[in-house]
C-alpha positions in Angstrom: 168.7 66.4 108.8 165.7 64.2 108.3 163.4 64.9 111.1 160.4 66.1 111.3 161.3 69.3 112.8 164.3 69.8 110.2 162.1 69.3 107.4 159.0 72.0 108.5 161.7 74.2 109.2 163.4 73.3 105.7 160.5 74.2 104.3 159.6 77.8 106.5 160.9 79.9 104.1 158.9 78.7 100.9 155.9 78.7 103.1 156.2 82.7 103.8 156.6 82.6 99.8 153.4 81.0 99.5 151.3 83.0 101.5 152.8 86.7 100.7 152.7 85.8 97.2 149.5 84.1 96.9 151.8 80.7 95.3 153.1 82.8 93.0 150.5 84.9 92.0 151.0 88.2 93.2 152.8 89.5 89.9 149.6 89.3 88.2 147.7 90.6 90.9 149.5 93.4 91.3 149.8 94.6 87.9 148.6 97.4 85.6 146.6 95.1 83.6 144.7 94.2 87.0 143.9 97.8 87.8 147.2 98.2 90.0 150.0 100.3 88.7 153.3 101.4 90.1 156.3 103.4 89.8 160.0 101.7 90.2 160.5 104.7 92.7 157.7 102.5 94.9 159.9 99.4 94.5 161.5 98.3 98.1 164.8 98.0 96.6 164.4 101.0 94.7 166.8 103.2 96.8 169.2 100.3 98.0 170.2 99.3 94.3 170.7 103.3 93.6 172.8 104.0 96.7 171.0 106.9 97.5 168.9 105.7 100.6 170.8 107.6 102.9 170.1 110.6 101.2 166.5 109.8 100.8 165.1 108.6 104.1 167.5 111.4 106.0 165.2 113.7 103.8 162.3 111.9 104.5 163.2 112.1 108.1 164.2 115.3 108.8 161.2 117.0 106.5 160.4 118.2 103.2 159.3 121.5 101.3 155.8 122.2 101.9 155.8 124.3 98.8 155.8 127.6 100.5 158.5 129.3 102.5 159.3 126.8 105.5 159.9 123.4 106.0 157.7 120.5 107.6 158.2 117.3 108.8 157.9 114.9 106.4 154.9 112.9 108.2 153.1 116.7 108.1 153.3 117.0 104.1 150.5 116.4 102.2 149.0 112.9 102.0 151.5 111.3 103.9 150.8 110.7 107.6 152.2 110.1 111.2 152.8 106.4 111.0 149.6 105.0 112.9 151.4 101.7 113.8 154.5 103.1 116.0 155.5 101.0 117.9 156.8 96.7 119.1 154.7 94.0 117.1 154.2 90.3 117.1 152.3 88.3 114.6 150.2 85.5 116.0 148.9 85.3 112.4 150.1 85.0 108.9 147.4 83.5 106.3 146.6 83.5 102.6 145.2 81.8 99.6 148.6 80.4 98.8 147.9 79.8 95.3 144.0 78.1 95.9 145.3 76.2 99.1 144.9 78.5 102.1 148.0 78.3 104.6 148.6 80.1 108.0 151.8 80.2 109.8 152.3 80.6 113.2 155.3 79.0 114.1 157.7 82.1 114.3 159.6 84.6 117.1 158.3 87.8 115.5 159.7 91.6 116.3 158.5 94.5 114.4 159.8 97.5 115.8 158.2 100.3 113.9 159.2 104.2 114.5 157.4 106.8 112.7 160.0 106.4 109.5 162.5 103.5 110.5 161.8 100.3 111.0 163.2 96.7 111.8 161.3 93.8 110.9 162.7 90.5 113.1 161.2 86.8 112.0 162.8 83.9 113.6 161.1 80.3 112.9 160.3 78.3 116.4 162.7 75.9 114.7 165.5 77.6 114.4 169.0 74.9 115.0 170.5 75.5 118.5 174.0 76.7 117.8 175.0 77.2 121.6 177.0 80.0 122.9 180.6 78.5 123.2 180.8 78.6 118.8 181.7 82.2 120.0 184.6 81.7 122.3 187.9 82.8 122.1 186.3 86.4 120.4 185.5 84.2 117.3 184.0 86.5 114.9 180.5 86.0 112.9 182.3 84.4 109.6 184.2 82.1 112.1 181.4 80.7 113.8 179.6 80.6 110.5 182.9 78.5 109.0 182.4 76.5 111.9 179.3 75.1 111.1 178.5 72.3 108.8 176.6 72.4 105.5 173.7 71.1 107.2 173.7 74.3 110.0 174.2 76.6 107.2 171.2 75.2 105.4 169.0 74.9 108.3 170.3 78.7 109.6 169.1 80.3 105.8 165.8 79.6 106.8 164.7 82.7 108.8 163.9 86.9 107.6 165.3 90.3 108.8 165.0 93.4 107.0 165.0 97.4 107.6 164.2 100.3 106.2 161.9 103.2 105.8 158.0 103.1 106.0 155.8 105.4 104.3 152.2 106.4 104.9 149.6 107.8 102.8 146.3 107.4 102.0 144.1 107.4 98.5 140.8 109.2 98.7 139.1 110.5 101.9 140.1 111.4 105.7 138.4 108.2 106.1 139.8 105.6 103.7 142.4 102.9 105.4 146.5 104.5 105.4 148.7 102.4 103.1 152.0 101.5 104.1 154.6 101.6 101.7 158.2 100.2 102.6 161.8 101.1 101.4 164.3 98.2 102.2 168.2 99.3 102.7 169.2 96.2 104.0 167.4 92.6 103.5 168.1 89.1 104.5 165.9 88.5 101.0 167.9 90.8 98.5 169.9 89.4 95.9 171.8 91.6 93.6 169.6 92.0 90.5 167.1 90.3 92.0 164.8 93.1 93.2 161.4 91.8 94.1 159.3 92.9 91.5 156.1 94.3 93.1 156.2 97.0 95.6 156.0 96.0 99.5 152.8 98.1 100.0 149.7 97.3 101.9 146.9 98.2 103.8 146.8 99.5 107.6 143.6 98.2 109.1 143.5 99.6 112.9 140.2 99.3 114.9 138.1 101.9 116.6 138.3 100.2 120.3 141.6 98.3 120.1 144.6 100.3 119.4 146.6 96.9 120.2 145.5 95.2 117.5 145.6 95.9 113.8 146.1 93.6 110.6 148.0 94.6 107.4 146.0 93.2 103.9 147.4 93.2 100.7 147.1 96.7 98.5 146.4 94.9 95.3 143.6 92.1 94.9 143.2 88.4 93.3 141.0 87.3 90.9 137.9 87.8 93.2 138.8 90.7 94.3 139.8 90.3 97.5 143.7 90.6 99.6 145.2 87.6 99.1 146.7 87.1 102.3 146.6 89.7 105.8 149.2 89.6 108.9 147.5 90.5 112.2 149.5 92.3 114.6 149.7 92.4 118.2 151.3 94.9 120.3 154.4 93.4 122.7 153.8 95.0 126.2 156.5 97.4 127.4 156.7 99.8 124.3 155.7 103.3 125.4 157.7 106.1 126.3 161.5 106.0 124.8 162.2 106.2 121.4 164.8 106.3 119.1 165.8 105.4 115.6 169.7 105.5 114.0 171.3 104.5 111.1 175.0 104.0 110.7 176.8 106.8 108.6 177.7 106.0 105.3 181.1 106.1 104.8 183.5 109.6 102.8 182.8 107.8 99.5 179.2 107.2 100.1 179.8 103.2 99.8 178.9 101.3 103.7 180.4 97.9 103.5 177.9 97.2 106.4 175.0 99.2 106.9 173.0 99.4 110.1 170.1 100.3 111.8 168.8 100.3 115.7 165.4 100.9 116.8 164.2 101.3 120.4 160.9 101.4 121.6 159.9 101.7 125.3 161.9 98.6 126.3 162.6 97.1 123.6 165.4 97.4 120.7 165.8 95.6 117.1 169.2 96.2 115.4 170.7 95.0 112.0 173.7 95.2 110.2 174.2 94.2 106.7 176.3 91.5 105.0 180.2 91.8 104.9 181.5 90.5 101.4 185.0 89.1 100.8 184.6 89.8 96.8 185.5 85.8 96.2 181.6 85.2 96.4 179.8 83.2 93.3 176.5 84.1 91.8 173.9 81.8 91.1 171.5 83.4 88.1 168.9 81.1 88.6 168.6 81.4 92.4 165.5 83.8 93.6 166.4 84.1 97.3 168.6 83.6 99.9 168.2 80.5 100.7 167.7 79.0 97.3 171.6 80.7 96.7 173.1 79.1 100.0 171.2 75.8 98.8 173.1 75.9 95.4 176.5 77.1 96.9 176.6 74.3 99.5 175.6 71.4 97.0 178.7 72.7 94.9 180.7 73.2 97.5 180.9 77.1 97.4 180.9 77.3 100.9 182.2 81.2 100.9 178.9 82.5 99.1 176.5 80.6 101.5 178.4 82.6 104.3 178.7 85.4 103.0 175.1 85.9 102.4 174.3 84.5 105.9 176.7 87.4 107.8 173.6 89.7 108.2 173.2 90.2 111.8 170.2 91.3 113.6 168.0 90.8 116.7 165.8 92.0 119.5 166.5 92.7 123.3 165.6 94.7 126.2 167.2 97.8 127.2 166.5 96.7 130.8 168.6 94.3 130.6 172.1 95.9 129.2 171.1 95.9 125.8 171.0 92.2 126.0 169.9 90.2 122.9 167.2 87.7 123.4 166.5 86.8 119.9 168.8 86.8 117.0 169.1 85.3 113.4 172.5 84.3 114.8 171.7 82.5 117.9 174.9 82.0 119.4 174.8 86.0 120.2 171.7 85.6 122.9 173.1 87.4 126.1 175.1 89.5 124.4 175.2 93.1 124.7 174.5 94.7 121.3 176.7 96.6 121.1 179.6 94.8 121.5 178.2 92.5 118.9 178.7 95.5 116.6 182.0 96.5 117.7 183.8 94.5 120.5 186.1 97.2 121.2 184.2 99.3 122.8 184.0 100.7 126.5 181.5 103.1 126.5 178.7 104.4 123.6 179.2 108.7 123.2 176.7 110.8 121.7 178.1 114.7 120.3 175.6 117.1 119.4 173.8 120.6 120.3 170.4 119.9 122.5 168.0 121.5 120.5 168.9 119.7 117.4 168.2 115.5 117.8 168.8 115.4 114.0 172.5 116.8 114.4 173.2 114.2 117.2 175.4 111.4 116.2 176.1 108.3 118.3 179.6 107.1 118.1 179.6 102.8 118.8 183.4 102.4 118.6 184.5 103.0 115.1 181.3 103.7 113.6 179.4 106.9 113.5 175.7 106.5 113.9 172.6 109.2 113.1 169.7 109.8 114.7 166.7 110.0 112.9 164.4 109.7 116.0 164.3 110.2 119.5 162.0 111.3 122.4 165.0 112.5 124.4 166.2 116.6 125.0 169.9 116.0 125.1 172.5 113.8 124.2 173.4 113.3 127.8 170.5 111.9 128.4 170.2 110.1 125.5 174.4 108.5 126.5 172.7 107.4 129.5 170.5 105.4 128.5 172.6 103.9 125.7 174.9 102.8 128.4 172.0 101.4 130.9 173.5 104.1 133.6 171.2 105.7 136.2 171.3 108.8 137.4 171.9 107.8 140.8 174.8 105.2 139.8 177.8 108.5 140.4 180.1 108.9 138.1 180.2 107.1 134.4 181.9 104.4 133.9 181.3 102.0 131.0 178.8 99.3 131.3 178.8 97.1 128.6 
């Protein structure tokens, strides 16, 4: 390390700190005694650290009691809305107060892929070490390329975000007032055990009347002058109507998923994740706040098994267009892969068993794993196989293209 580059990209991580939390800030902003109050239920890692997620955002998904006699989807009950945002996002703009010293930051790959419930949230600095391609030979899996790389790779590969979950929309007041976007994490490249963040990840949803391709997210609570502390502004990535889907891997018989997952697909483009894969010989650090602060400490004491550990969360971006080829991923020695024999490299050929009517009884089988769909714009599993294995119609019989 040393350069230039190595040390603004050393320093990436803190700088999203800054800005998000106003240097440090947004505790008191975002408090009772400031005029705003919350409930742990609003927490992002509310539902993770409960183990009930599942349960929850399947509910969420699938619809709630209206209070009468039927059932609703959930986006139809009251005060909680269709998300206005659905769809595949960049960010040419992140900016704040920083603690009294504004800061921007544009120097990232960004991939929001946001479904009406689901979402996947990709943020990959511009600086992100090369780790080339052939660290994967030989069927090397991800904790062998990772115990391939040095102390300085690890380090330098911390720096960089991915997280899931569920979003939630309502609104405060009239028909008129802005939506506010509440979102539940189940897996996060930030989460520590018992080191929840502290405030809810809530904020405003600003969208313009003339320009439905641009919108900018401010914060929910307010500094000392009353105003957000920092916003994001959005940009829709071309090439995000029509398909859609949304699926979470199956927890397993005794509710516990030693690796979570989720895939999101809009138009042509995909985000997946799947969370970290433990060994049980890992290390805590109690004084360590985030990721990268932990893999810091491990490394300079030689713990190499925590820092990789916490750096086996896997997730990217690609284009269905092109086999379900990743083109962006916190692991960058997966680009050109097909995703889905990044999440199981057994596999010949994705199924998907269910009844047509039902898209919420489907389930997508990716080798081992069992997958549900929360989402999709499709009328039959058939249809909905096809496109999971990039097969056209006109291409004869089946065959596995992976």
């Amino acid at each position: 390390m040393g350069t230039r580059r190595d040390e603004e990209h050393l320093d990436w991580s803190a700088k999203q700190s800054r800005i998000l939390t106003d240097g440090g800030k947004a505790n008191e902003h975002y408090s009772k005694e400031n005029g705003y109050p919350f409930t742990p239920s609003e927490l992002p890692h509310y539902h993770l650290r409960r183990g009930d997620s599942h349960d929850v955002f399947r509910g969420w998904a699938t619809g709630i009691d209206d209070g009468e006699t039927r059932r609703v989807p959930f986006f139809a009950a009251s005060r909680v809305l269709r998300c206005p945002v659905v769809g595949v996002w960049g960010r040419p703009l992140f900016a704040g107060s920083a603690g009294g010293r504004f800061e921007f930051s544009t120097n990232e790959t960004v991939y929001n892929i946001q479904t009406n419930g689901l979402f996947v949230d990709l943020r990959v600095p511009t600086t992100q070490p090369k780790i080339e391609a052939g660290k994967r030979s030989g069927g090397a899996t991800t904790r062998q390329v990772l115990e391939s790389l040095n102390d300085e790779e690890l380090k330098l590969l911390a720096r960089q975000h991915i997280f899931a979950g569920y979003t939630l929309l309502t609104r405060e007041g009239s028909e008129t007032t802005r939506p506010i976007a509440t979102r539940h994490h189940c897996i996060d490249w930030n989460y520590l055990p018992g080191k929840p963040r502290p405030r809810p990840n809530k904020w405003f949803v600003e969208v313009g009347d003339k320009n439905a391709n641009v919108w900018r997210e401010t914060s929910y609570a307010t500094d000392e002058n009353g105003q957000s502390y920092y916003f994001e502004l959005w940009e829709r990535i071309p090439g995000d109507d029509g398909f859609r889907l949304a699926i979470r891997k199956r927890a397993n018989a005794s509710g516990f998923d030693e690796a979570d997952g989720i895939i999101v697909a809009l138009g042509d483009h995909f985000n997946y994740i799947l969370g970290r894969q433990f060994t049980g010989g890992e290390r805590t650090y109690p004084s360590a706040s985030s990721t990268v602060e932990l893999v810091d400490m491990a490394l300079d004491s030689g713990d190499r098994e925590s820092a990789i550990s916490y750096l086996t969360i896997n997730g990217g971006h690609g284009r269905i267009s092109t086999g379900w080829k990743i083109d962006c991923s916190v692991h960058p020695w997966l680009l050109g892969n097909n995703v889905f024999r990044c999440l199981d490299d057994t596999i010949d050929v994705v199924r998907v068993n269910g009844k047509e009517s039902d898209p919420f009884g489907w389930s997508v089988i990716i080798g081992s794993s069992v997958w549900e769909v929360y989402e999709c714009s499709l009328s039959s599993p058939e249809q909905l196989e096809i496109v999971l294995n990039n097969i056209r119609k006109d291409d004869g019989p089946r065959e596995s293209r992976l």
